[in-house]
C-alpha positions as protocol buffer text, in pm:
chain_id: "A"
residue {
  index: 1
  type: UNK
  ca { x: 3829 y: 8992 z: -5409 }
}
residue {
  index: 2
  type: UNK
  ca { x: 3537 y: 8806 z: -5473 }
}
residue {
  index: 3
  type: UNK
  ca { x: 3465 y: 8501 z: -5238 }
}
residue {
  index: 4
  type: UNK
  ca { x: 3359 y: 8182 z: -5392 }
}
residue {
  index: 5
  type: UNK
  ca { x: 3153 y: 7861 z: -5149 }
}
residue {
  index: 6
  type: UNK
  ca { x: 3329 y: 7572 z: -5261 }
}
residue {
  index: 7
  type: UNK
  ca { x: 3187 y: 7200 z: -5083 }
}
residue {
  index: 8
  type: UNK
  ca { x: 3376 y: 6948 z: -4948 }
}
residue {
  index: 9
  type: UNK
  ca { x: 3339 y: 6586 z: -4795 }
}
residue {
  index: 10
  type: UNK
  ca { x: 3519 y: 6522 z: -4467 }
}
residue {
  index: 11
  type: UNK
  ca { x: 3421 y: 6271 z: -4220 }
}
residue {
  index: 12
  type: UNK
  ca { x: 3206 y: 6377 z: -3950 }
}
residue {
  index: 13
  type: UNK
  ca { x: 3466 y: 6281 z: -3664 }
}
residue {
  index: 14
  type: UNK
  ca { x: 3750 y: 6436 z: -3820 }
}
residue {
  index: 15
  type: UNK
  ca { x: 3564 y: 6750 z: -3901 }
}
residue {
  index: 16
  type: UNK
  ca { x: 3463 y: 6754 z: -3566 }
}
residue {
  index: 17
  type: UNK
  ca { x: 3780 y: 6749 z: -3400 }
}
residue {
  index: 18
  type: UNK
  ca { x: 3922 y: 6974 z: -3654 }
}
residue {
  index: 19
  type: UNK
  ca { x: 3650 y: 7253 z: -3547 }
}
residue {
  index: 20
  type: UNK
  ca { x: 3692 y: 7207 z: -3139 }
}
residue {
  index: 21
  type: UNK
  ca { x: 4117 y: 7204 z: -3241 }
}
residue {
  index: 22
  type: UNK
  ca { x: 4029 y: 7553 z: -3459 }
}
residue {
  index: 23
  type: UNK
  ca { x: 3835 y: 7695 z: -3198 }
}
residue {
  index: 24
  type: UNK
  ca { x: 4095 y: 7644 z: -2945 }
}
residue {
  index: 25
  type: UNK
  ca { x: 4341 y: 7856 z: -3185 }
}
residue {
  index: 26
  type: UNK
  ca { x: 4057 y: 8111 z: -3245 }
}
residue {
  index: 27
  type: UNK
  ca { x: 3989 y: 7987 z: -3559 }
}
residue {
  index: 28
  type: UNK
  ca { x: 3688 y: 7863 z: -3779 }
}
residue {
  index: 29
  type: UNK
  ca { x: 3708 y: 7596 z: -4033 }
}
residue {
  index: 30
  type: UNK
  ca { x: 3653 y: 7856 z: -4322 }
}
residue {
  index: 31
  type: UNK
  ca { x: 3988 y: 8055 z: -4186 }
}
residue {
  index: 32
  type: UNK
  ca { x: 4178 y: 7734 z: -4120 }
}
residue {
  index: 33
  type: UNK
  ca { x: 4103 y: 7569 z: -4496 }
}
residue {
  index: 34
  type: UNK
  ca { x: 4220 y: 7954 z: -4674 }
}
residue {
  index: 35
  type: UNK
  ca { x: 4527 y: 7917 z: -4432 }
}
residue {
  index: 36
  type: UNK
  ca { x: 4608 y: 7599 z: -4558 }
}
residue {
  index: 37
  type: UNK
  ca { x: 4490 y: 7694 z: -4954 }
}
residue {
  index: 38
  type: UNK
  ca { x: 4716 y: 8023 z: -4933 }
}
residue {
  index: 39
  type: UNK
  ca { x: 5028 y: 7845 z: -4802 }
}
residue {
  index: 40
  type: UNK
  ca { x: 4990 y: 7561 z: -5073 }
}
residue {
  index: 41
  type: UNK
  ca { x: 5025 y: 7846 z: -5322 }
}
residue {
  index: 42
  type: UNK
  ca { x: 5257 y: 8034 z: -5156 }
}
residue {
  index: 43
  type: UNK
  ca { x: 5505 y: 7722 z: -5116 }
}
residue {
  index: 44
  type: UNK
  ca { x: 5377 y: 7567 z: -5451 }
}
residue {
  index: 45
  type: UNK
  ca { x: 5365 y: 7301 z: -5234 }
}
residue {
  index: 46
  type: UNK
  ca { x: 5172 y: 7094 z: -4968 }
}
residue {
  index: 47
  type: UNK
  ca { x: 5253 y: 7275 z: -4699 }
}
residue {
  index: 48
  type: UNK
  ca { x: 5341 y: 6987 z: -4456 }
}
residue {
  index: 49
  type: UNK
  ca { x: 5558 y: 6641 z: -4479 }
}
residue {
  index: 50
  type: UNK
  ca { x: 5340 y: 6395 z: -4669 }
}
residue {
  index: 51
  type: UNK
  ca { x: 5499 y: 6048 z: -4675 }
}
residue {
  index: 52
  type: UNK
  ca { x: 5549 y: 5742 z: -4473 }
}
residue {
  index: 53
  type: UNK
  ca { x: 5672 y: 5830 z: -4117 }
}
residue {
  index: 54
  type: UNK
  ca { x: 6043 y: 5832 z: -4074 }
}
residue {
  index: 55
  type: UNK
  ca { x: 6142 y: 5525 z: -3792 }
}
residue {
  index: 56
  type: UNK
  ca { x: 6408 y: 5695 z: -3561 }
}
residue {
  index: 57
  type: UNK
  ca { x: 6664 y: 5509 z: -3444 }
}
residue {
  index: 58
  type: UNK
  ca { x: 6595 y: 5313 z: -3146 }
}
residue {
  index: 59
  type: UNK
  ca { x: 6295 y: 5184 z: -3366 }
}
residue {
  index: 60
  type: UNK
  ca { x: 6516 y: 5008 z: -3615 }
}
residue {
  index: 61
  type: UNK
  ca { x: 6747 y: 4889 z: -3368 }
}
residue {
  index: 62
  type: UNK
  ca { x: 6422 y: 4739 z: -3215 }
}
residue {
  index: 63
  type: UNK
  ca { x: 6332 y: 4582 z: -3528 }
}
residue {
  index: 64
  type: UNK
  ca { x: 6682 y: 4460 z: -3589 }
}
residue {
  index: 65
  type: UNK
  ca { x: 6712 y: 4265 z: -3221 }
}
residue {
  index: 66
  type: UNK
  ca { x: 6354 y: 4105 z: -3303 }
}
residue {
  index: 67
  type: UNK
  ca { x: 6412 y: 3961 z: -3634 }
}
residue {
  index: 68
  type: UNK
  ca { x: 6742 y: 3834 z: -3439 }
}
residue {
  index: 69
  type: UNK
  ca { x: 6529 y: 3694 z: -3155 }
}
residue {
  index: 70
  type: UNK
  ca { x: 6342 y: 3551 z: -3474 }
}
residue {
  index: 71
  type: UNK
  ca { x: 6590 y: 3391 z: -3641 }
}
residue {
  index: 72
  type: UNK
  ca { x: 6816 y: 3246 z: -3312 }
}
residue {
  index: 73
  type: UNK
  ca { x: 6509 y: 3153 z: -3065 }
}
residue {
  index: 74
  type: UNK
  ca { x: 6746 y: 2992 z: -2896 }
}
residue {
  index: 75
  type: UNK
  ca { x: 6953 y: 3242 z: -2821 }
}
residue {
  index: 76
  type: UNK
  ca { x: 6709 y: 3395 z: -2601 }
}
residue {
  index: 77
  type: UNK
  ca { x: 6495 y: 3346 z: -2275 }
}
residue {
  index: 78
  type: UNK
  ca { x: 6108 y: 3245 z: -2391 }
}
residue {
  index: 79
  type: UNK
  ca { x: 5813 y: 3216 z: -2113 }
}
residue {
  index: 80
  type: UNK
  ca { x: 5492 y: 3047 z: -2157 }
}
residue {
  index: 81
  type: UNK
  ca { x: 5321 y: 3267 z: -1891 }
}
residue {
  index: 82
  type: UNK
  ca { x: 5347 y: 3642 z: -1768 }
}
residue {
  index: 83
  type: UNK
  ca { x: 5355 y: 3495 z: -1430 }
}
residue {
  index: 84
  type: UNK
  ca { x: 5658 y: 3317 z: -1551 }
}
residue {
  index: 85
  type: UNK
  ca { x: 5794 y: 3618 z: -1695 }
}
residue {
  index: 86
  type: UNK
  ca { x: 5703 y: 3839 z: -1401 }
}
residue {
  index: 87
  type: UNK
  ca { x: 5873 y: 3568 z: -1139 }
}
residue {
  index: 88
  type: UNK
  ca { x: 6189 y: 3590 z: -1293 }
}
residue {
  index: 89
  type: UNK
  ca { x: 6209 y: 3968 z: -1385 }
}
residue {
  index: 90
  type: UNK
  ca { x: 6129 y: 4045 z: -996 }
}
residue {
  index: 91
  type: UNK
  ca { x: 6408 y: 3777 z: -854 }
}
């Protein structure tokens, strides 16, 4: 089949790193970008997750214990230094 030139904008970093991660995997740019084009059509799909990142876990429960520290402040142990901090972790 016929091969067509087709021109895209990327930023120079990212291209960049793309091409040294491609190389790496003994690839060019121009093998990498069909790779990605004939999986696309293959899946009908984009061929990875796109989305917001899913928060595991310990990241809610995180998020949970500081909006508690947030809304009972004094509840909980508060420093005005490091040093503070620091002194009483290490005694």
């Amino acid at each position: 089949m016929a091969k067509q030139s087709t021109n895209i904008k990327i930023e120079e970093n990212l291209k960049k790193e793309a091409q040294d991660l491609f190389a790496e995997l003994g690839l060019d740019m121009t093998t990498a970008v069909n790779m990605f084009l004939a999986q696309a059509v293959k899946e009908q799909a984009i061929p990875f997750r796109v989305g917001a990142p899913k928060i595991n876990r310990e990241t809610l429960d995180a998020l949970k214990e500081v909006k508690e520290m947030k809304n009972n402040p004094s509840f909980y142990k508060g420093y005005t230094s490091v040093d503070d901090m620091m002194e009483d972790i290490l005694s």
